[in-house]
ROFILO-712133 format. One line per field, with one value per residue: residue number from 1; x, y, z of N, C-alpha, C, O in turn; chain. Coordinates in steps of 0.02 Angstrom, whole numbers, plus 50000, padded with zeros to 5 digits. Layout:
residues N
num NUM/...
n.xx X/...
n.yy Y/...
n.zz Z/...
ca.xx X/...
ca.yy Y/...
ca.zz Z/...
c.xx X/...
c.yy Y/...
c.zz Z/...
o.xx X/...
o.yy Y/...
o.zz Z/...
chaine A/...
//
This chain:
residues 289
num 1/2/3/4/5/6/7/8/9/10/11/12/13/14/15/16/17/18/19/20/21/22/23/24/25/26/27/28/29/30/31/32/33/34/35/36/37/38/39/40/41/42/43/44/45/46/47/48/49/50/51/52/53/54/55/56/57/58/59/60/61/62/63/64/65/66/67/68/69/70/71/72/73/74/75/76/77/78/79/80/81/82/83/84/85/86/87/88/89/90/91/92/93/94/95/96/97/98/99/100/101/102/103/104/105/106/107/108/109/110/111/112/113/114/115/116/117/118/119/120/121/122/123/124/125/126/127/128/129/130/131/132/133/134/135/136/137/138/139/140/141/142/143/144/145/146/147/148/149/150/151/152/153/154/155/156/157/158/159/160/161/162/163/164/165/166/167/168/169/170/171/172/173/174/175/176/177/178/179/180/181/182/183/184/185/186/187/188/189/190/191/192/193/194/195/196/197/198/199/200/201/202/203/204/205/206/207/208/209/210/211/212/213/214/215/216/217/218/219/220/221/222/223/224/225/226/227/228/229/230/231/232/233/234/235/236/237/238/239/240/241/242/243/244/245/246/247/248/249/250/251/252/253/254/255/256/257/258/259/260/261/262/263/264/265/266/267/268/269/270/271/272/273/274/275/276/277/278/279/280/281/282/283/284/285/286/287/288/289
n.xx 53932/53967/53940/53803/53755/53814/53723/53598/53642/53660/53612/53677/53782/53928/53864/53942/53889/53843/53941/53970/54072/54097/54168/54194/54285/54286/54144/54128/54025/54045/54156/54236/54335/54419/54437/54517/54609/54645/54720/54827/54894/54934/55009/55131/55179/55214/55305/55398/55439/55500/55600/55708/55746/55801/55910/55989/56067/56231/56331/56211/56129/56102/56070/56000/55949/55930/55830/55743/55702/55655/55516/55442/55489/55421/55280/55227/55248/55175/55055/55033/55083/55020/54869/54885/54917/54805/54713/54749/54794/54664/54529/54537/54438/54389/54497/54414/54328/54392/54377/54355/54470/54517/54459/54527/54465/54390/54437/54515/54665/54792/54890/55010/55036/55064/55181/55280/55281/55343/55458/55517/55534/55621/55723/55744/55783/55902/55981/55984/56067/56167/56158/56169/56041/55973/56012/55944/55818/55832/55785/55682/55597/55571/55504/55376/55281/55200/55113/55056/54985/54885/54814/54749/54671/54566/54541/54430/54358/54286/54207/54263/54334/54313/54306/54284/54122/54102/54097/54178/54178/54206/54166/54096/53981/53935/53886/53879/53886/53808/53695/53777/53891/54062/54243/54326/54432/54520/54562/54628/54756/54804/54846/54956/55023/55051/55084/55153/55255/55323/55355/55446/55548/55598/55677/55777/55843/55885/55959/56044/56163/56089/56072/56176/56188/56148/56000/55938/55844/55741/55700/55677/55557/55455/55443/55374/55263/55214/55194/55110/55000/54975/54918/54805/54747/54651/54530/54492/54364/54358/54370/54220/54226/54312/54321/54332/54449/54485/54417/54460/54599/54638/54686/54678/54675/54760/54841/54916/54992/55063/55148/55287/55346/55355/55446/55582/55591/55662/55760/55815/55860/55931/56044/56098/56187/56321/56333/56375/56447/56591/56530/56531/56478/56349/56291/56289/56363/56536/56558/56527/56522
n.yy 55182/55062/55090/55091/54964/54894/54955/54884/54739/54754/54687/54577/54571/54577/54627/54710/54728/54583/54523/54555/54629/54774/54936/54934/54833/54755/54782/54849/54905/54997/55058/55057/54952/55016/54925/55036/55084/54962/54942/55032/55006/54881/54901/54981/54892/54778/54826/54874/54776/54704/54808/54758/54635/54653/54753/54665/54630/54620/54755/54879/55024/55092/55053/54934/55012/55125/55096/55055/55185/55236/55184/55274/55375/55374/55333/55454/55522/55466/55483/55624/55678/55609/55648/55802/55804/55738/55857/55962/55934/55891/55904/56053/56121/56097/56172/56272/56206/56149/56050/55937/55893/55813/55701/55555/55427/55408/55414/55464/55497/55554/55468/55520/55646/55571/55508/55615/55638/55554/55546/55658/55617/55515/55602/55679/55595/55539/55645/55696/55541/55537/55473/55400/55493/55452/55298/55258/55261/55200/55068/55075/55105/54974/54918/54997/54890/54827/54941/55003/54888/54842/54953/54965/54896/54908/55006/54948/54897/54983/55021/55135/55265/55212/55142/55183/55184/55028/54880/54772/54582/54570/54686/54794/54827/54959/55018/55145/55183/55196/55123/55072/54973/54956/54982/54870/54979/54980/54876/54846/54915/54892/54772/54800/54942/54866/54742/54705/54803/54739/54630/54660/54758/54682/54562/54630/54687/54587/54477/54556/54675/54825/54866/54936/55039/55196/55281/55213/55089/55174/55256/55145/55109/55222/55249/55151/55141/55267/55224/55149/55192/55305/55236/55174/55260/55302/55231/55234/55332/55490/55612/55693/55837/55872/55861/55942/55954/55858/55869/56006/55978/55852/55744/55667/55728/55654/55603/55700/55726/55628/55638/55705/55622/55536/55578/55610/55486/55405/55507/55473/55319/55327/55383/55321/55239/55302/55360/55259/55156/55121/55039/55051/54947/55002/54916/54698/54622/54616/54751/54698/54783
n.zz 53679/53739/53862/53850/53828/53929/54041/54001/54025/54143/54277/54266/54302/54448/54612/54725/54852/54868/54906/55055/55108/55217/55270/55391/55499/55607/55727/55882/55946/56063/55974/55826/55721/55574/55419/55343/55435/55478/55324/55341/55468/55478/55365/55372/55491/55439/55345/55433/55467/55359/55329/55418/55396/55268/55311/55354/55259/55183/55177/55221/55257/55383/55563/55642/55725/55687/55601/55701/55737/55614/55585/55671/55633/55504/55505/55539/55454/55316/55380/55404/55286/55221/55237/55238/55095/55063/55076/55023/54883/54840/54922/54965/55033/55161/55227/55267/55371/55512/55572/55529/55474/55553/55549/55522/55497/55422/55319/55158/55128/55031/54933/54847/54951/55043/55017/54999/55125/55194/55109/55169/55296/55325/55273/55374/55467/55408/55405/55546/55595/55498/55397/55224/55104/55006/54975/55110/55066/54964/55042/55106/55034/54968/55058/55036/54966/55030/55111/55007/54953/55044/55086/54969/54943/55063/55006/54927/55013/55067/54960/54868/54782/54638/54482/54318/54210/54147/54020/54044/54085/54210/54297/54424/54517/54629/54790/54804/54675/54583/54450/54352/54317/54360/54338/54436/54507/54627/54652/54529/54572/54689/54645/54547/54605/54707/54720/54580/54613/54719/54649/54579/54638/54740/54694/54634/54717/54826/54708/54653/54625/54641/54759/54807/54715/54744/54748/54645/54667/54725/54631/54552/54609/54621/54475/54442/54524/54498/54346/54351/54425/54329/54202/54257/54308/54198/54191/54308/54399/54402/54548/54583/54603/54522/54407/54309/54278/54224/54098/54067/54039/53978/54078/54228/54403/54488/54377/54370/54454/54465/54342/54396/54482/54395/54316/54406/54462/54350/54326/54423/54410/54286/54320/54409/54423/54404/54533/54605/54746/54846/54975/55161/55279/55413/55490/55493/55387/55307/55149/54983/54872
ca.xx 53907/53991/53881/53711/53771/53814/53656/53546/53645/53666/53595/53720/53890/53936/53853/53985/53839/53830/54024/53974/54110/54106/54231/54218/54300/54276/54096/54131/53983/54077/54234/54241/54406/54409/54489/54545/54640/54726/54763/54898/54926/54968/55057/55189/55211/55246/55364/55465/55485/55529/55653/55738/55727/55852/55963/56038/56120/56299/56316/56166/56144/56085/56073/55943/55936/55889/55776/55680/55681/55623/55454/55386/55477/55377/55224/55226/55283/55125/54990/55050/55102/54938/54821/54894/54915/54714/54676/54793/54774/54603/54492/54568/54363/54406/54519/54358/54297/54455/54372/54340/54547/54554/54430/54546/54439/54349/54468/54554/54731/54823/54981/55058/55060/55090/55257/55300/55288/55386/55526/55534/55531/55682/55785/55755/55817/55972/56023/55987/56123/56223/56150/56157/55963/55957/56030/55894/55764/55801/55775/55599/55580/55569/55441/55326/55219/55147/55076/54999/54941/54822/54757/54712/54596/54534/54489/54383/54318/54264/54180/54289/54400/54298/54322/54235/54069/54128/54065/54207/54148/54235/54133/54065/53904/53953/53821/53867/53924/53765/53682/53794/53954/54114/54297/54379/54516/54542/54591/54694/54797/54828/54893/55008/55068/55072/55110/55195/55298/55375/55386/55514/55628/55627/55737/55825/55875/55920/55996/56079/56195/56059/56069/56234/56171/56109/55935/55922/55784/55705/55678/55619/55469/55426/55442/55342/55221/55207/55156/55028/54947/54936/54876/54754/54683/54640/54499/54464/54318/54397/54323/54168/54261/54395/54302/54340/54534/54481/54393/54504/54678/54627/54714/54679/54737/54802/54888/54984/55033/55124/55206/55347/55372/55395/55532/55614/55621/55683/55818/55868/55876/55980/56088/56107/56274/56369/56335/56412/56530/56595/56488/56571/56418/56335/56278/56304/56452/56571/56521/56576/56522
ca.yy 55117/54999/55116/55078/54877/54902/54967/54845/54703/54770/54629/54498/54597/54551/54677/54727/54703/54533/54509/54551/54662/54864/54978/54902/54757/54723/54838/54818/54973/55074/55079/55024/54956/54986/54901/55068/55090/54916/54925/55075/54978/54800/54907/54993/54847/54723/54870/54871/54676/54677/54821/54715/54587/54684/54792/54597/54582/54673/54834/54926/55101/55098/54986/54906/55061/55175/55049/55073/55243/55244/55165/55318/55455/55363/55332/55520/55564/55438/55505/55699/55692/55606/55701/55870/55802/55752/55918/56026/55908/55836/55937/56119/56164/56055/56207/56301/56164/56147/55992/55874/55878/55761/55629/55510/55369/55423/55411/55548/55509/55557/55420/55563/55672/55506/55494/55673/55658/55469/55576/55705/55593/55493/55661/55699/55515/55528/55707/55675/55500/55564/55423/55425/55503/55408/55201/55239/55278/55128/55022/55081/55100/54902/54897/55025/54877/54807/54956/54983/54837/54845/55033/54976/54838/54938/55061/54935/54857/55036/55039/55200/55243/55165/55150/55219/55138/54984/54796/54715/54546/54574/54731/54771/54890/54989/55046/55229/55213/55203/55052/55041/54936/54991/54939/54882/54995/54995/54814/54847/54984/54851/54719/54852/54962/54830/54663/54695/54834/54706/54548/54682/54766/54621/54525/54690/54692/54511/54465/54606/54752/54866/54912/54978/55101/55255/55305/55156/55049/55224/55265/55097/55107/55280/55207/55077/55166/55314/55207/55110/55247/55356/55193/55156/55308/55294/55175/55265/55371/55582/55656/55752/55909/55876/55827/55994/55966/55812/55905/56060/55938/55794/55701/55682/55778/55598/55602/55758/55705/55562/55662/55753/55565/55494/55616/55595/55423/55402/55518/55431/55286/55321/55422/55283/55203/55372/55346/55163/55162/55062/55056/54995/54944/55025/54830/54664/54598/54668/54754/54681/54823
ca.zz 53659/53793/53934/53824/53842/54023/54067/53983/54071/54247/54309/54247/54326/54535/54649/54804/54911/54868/54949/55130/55156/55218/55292/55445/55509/55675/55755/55966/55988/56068/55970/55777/55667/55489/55363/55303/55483/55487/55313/55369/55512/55447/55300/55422/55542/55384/55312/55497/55483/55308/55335/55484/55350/55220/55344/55383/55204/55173/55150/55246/55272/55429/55594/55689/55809/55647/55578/55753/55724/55545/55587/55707/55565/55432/55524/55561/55365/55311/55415/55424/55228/55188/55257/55209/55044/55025/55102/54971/54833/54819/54962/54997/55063/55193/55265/55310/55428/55534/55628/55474/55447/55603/55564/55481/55516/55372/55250/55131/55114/54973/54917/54822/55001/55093/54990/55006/55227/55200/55095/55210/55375/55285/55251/55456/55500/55390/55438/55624/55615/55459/55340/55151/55116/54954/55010/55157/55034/54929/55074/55137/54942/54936/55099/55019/54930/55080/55136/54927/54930/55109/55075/54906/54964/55104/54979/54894/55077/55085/54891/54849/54726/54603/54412/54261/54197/54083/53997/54033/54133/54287/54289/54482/54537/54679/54786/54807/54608/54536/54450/54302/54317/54373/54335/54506/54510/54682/54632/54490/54573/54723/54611/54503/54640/54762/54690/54529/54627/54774/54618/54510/54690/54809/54684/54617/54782/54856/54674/54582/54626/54630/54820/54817/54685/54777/54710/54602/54708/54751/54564/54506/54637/54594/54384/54440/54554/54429/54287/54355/54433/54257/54168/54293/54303/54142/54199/54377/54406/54437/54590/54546/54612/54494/54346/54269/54276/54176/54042/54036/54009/53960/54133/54308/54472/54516/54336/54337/54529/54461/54309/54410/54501/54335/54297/54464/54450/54278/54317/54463/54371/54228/54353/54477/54396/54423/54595/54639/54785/54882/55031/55221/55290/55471/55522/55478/55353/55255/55118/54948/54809
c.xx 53912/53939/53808/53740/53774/53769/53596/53569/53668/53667/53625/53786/53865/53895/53915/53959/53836/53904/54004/54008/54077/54153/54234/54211/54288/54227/54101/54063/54005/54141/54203/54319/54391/54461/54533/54633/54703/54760/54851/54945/54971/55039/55134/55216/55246/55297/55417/55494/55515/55600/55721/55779/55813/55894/56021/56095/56175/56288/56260/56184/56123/56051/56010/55904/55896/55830/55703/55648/55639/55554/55408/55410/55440/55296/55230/55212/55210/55058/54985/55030/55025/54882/54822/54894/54857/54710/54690/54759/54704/54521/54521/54505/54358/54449/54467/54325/54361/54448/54377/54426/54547/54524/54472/54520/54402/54367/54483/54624/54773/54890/55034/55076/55102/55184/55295/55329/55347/55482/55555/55555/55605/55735/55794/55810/55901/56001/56028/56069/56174/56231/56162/56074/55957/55985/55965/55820/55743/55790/55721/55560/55524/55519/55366/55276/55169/55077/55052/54955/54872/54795/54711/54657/54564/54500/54426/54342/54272/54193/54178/54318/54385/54322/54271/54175/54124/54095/54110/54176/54147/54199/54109/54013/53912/53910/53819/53916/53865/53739/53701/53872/54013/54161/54318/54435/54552/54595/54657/54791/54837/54892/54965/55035/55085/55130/55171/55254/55356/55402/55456/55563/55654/55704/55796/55899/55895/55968/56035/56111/56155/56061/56127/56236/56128/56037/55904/55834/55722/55663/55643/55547/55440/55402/55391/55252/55170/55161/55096/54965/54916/54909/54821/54693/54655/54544/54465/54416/54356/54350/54287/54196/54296/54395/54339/54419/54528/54477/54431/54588/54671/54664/54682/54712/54789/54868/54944/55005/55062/55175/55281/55390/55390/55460/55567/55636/55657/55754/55873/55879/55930/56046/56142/56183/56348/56357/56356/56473/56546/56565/56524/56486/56408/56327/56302/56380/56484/56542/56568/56548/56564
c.yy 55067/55040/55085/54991/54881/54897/54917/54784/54700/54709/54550/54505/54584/54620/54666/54710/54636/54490/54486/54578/54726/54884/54944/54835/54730/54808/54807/54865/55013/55100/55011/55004/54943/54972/54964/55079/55029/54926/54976/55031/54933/54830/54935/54933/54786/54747/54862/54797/54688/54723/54792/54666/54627/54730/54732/54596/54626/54726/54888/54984/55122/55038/54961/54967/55114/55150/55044/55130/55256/55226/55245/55372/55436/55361/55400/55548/55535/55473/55598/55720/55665/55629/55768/55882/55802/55809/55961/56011/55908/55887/56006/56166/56161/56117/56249/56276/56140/56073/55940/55863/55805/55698/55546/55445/55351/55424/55471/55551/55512/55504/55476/55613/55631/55500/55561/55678/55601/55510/55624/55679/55559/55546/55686/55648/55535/55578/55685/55630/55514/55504/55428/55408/55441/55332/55207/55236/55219/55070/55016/55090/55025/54860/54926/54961/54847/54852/55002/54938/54833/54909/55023/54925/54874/54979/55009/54902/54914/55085/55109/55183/55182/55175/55175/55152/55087/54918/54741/54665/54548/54659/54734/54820/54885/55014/55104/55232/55195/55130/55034/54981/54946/54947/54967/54921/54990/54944/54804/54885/54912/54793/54766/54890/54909/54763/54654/54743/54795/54645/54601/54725/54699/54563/54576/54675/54628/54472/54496/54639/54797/54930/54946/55033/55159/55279/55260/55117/55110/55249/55245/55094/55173/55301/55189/55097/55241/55288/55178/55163/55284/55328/55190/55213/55331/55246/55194/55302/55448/55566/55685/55789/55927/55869/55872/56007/55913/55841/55948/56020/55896/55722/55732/55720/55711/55596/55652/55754/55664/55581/55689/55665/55514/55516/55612/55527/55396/55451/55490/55364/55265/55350/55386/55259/55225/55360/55310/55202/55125/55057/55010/55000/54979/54957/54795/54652/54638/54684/54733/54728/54856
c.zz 53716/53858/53919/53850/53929/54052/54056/54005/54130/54273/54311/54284/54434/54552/54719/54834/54933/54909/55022/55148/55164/55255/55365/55484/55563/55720/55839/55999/55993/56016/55891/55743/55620/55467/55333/55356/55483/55408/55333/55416/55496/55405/55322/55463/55479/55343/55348/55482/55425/55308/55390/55423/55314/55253/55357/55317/55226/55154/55175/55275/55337/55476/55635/55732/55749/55619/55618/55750/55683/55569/55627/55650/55502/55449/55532/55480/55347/55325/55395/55321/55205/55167/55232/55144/55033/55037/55039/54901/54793/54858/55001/55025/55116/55251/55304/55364/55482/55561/55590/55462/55488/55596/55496/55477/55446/55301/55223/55146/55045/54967/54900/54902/55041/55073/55001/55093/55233/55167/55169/55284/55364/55285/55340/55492/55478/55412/55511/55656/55556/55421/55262/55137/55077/54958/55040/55110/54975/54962/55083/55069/54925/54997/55089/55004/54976/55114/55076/54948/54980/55079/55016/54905/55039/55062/54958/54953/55080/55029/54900/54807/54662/54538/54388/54242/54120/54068/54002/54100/54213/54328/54383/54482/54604/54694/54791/54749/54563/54497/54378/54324/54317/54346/54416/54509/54543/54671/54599/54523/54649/54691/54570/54566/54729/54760/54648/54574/54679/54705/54572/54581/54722/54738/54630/54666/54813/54779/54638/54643/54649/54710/54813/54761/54703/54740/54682/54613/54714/54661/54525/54557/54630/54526/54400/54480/54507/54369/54284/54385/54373/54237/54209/54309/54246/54136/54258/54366/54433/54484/54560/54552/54589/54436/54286/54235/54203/54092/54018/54024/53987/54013/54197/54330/54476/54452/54320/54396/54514/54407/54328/54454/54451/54312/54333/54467/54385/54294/54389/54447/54342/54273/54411/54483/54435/54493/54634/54673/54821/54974/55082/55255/55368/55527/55484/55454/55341/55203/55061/54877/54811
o.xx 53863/53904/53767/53733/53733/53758/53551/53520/53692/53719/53609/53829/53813/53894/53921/53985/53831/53906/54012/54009/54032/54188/54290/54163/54279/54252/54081/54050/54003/54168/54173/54360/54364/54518/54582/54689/54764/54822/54909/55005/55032/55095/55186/55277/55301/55332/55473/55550/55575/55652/55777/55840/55869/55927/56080/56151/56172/56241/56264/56234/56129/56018/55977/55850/55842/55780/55645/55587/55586/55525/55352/55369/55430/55254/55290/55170/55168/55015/54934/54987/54982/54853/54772/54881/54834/54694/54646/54719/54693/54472/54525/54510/54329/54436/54474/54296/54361/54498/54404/54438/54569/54545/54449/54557/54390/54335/54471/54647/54781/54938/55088/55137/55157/55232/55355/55378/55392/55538/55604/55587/55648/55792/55847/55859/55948/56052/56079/56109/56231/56285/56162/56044/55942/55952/55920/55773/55689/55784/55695/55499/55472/55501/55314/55220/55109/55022/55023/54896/54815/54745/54658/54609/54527/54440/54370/54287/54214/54157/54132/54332/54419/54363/54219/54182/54159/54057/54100/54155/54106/54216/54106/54009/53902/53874/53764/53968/53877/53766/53666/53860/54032/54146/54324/54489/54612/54655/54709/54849/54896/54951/55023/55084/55116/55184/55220/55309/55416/55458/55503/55624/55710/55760/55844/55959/55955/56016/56063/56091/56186/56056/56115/56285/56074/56049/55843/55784/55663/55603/55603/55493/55379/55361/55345/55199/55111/55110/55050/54905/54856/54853/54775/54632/54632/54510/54407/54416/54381/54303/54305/54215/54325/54446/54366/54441/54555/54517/54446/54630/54722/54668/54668/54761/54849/54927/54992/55055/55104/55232/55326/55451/55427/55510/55619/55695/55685/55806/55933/55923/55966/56101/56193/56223/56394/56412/56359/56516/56503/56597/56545/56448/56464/56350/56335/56434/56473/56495/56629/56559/56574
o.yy 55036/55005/55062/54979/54870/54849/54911/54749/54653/54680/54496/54462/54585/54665/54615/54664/54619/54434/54431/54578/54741/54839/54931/54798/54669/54861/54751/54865/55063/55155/54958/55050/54891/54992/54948/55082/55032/54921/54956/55021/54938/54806/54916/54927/54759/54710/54848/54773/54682/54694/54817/54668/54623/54758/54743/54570/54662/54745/54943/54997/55183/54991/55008/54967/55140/55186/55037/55138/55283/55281/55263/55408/55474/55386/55388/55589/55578/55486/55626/55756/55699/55633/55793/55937/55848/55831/55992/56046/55921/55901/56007/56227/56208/56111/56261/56313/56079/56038/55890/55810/55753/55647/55508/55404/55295/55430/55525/55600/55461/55511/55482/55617/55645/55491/55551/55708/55606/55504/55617/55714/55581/55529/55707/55658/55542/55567/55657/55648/55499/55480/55488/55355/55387/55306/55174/55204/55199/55019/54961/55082/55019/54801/54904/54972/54842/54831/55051/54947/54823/54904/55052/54922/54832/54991/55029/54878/54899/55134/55143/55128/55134/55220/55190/55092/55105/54900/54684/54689/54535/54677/54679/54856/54834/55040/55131/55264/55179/55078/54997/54958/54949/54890/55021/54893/54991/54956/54777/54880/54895/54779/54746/54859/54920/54747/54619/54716/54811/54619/54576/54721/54674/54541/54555/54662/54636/54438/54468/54632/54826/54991/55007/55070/55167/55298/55257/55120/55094/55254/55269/55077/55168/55345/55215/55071/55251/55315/55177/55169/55294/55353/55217/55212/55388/55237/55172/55314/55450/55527/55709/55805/55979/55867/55851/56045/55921/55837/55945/56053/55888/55664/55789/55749/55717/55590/55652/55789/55649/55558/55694/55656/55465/55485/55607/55512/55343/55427/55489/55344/55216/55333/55404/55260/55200/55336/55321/55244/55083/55078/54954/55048/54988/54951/54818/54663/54697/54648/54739/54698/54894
o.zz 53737/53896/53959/53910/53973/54089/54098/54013/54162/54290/54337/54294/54466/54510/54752/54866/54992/54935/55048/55210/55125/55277/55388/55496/55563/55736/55854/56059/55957/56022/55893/55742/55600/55481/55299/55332/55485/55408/55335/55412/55497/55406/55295/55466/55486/55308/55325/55484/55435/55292/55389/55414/55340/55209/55367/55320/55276/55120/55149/55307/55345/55454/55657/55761/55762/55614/55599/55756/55699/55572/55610/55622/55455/55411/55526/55460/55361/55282/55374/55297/55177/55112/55206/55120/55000/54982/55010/54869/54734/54824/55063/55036/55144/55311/55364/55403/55474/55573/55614/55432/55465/55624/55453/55451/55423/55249/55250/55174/55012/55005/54930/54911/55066/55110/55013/55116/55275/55191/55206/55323/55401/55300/55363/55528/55517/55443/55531/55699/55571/55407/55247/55146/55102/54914/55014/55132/54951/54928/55074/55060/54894/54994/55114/55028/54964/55133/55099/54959/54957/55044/55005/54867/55063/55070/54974/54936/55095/55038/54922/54786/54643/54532/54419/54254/54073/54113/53981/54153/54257/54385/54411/54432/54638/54651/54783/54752/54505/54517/54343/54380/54259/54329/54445/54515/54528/54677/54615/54504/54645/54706/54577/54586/54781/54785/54660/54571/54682/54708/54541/54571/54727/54752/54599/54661/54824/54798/54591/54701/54693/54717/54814/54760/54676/54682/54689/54577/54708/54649/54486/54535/54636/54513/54367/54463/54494/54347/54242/54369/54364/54230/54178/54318/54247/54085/54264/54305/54489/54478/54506/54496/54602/54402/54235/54192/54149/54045/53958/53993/53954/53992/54213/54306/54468/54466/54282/54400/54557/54409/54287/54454/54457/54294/54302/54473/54400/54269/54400/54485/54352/54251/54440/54530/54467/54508/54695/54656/54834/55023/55068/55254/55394/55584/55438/55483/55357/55188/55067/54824/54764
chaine A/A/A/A/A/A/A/A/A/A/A/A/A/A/A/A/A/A/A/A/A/A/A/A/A/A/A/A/A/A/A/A/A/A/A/A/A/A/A/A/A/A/A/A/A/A/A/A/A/A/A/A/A/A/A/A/A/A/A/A/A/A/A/A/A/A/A/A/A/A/A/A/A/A/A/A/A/A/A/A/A/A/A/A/A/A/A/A/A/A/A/A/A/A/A/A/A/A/A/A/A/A/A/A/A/A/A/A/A/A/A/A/A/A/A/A/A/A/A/A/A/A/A/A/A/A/A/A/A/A/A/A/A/A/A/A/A/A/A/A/A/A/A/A/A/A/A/A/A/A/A/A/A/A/A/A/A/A/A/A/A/A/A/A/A/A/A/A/A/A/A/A/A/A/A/A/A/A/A/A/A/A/A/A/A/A/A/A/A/A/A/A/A/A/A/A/A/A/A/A/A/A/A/A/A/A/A/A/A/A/A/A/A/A/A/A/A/A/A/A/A/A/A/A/A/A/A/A/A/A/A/A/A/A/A/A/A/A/A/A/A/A/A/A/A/A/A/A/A/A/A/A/A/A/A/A/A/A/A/A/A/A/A/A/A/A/A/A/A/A/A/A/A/A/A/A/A/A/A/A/A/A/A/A/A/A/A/A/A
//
């Protein structure tokens, strides 16, 4: 019903076109930058400041010198974990062409891989200086939303990652989505894993206890990241290639990639308590938990 309505007022909902943006932000000729590029960029360099930012209070798990570190094992975990994730995840045809892996310019990063290379680059860091994995994890935990929030408006600079045909007003018509009316998701998924995810740690973390609970911080952005993703894809458009997962379960690939991160976080969560110790910090003050 709401598609037959859709269709018969096309012509009343925003066109994208009508914006002025596309994937790329600055054309020099020889050499292009897209929006999809800085948002990574911006979203790491505004992660390093902000972790600088929160290594100052009491109690940190690691010092200025690991903090330097962290940025090239996450940028590494990010890019590496990304990529391998779209490839596995989303495009495993993709292995037959060996050359198309490299054009990241082009987009095709998975979050769910992205988080997988970011754990893993984290578990290198802490073994390497003999950190606790899980403190470090709720630190870069609480810089993740910056670099949500850029990818997820790059996606839509990029009109990807669109939504399902719908009537609600805010409705858009994407030009490689056909000429019914999309829901922004790219949008939604920005504001929810970006927005709402820094307005519920950042004061976890600067007013509560919560840091000196191992996992804690790491749990609620994986809760928090988790839920908005399943809801939201609720509203997303599947991959065509994937449609079938749709049909035969009744959920997304994206939705059963966030089920095992809902359980993970949820039990680090409830688990987090049992964990309180009294932490001597690596920098700054004393610690007083």
């Amino acid at each position: 019903m709401y598609i037959a309505t859709a269709a018969a007022a096309a012509s009343e909902y925003m066109k994208f076109t009508d914006l002025g943006i596309g994937p790329v932000a600055l054309d020099l000729g020889i050499f292009e930058l897209r929006w999809y590029s800085l948002g990574y960029l911006f979203g790491i360099l505004l992660g390093y400041w902000w972790l600088t930012k929160l290594i100052r209070k009491p109690g940190s798990p690691m010092s200025r010198e690991h903090a330097d570190d962290m940025i090239l094992y996450a940028t590494l975990g990010i890019i590496l974990g990304g990529r391998i994730g779209y490839i596995l995840f989303y495009q495993p045809g993709m292995l037959a062409t060996p050359l198309e892996i490299f054009k990241l310019w082009e987009g095709g990063m998975s979050l769910h891989g992205g988080t997988l290379g970011t754990i893993f680059a984290i578990w290198l860091l802490a073994r390497r200086y003999n950190l606790s994995f899980l403190r470090v994890c709720d630190y870069i935990a609480c810089c993740v939303p910056f670099g949500l929030f850029l990818v997820r408006l790059a996606n839509f600079a990029n009109s990807e990652l669109w939504g399902r045909v719908t009537d609600v007003k805010w409705g858009m018509i994407f030009p490689n989505g056909g000429d019914l009316p999309r829901h922004p998701s790219q949008l939604y998924e920005a504001g929810a894993e970006g927005l709402l995810m820094a307005a519920i740690l950042w004061p976890l973390f600067f007013k509560t206890d919560a840091r000196y609970k191992p996992g804690f911080l790491f749990g609620m952005a994986a809760l928090i990241y988790g839920a908005a993703r399943f809801m939201i894809e609720f509203v997303r458009e599947p991959d065509a290639h994937l449609q079938h997962v749709v049909e035969q379960t009744g959920l997304s690939m994206g939705q059963w990639l966030t089920v095992p991160m809902l359980l993970i976080g949820l039990f680090l969560v409830l688990t987090a308590k049992g964990r309180r110790q009294r932490v001597e910090p690596v920098a700054g003050a004393g610690s007083v938990a």
